[in-house]
C-alpha angles and dihedrals in degrees: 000000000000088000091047092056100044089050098045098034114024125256099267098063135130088227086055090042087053106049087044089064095047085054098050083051086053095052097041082055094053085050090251097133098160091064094040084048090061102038086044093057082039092062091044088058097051088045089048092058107040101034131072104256081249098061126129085222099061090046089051086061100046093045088055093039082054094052090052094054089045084054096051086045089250089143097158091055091032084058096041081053095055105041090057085047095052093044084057099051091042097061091031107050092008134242108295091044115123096245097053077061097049094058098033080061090053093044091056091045089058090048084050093060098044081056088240087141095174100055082043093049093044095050097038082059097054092043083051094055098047094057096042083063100040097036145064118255101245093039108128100230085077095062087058086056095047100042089054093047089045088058096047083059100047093049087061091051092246090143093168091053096045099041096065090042083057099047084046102056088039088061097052087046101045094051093040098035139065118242099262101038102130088232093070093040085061095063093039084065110035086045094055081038094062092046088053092066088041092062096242096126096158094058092042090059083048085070107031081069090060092070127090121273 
């Protein structure tokens, strides 16, 4: 189909952008990272031509480019990624739109796991707010906001902030999943993490039989 486009088409296209990056998607799936890395930046590099630097295309791709390099633990690139991707929606959609949340939550995920918990905090936080005000309570795209928060929270040891964004997601989760998602099997398990370091054993196993066998 790759071949079909480019020749149709030319190699510098929207429709063979777009089926690079579907590819990319496919091989990320099958666990082949090196090959959607480079349809993926493929795909970039077509966007990048052909696109105003504005527009909501160009920040997709870094944003997916950005969630490759998160899986692969590479956190530093994975944030760079982002944070173009963020300037462009920003500017694009404005500041309040739903996918200015959604990478402001990956963003504060990659901070999370480079252990920078005020610019996590601080982001979580602004991802939080934007879809408070875009979403309804009990969507589950603020439970992704509020678990990571949450664990934020627990890995400095602020047991009182983290406990009420838990019970919140699992809330959300637990009314909008079924038993064994593993959404709701996360924050299961942060949560009775978190209880754990509390030393409140006894309510953390409450909760680990809650998970599936």
């Amino acid at each position: 189909e790759l071949e079909i486009r480019e020749g149709s088409l030319g190699a510098y296209h929207p429709d063979v952008a777009l089926t690079l990056a579907n590819l990319g998607g496919v091989r990320w799936y099958r666990g082949m990272l090196d090959d959607a890395d480079r349809f993926l930046r493929r795909a970039l590099e077509i966007r990048m031509m052909i696109l105003s630097p504005e527009h909501p295309d160009l920040a997709d791709a870094l944003n997916s480019l950005g969630a490759l390099a998160w899986t692969r633990g590479q956190f530093e690139e994975a944030a760079d990624l982002y944070g173009d991707a963020l300037r462009i929606y920003e500017r694009a959609l404005g500041p309040d739109h739903v996918d200015v949340g959604r990478v402001l939550n990956n963003l504060a995920e990659t901070h999370w796991k480079m252990g920078e918990y005020e610019e996590a905090e601080g982001t979580f936080l602004r991802a939080l707010e934007i879809k408070e005000r875009v979403m309804d309570p009990g969507h589950p795209s603020l439970a992704v906001t509020l678990n990571g928060l949450a664990n934020v929270y627990r890995d400095q040891g602020r047991w009182a902030d983290a406990e009420p964004r838990y019970r919140r997601a699992l809330d959300i989760r637990g009314s909008a999943l079924g038993p064994e998602d593993p959404a709701l099997v996360e924050t299961l398990t942060d949560y009775a993490k978190m209880l754990r370091d509390a030393g409140r054993p006894g309510e953390a196993e409450a909760l680990e039989r809650r998970l599936p066998a």
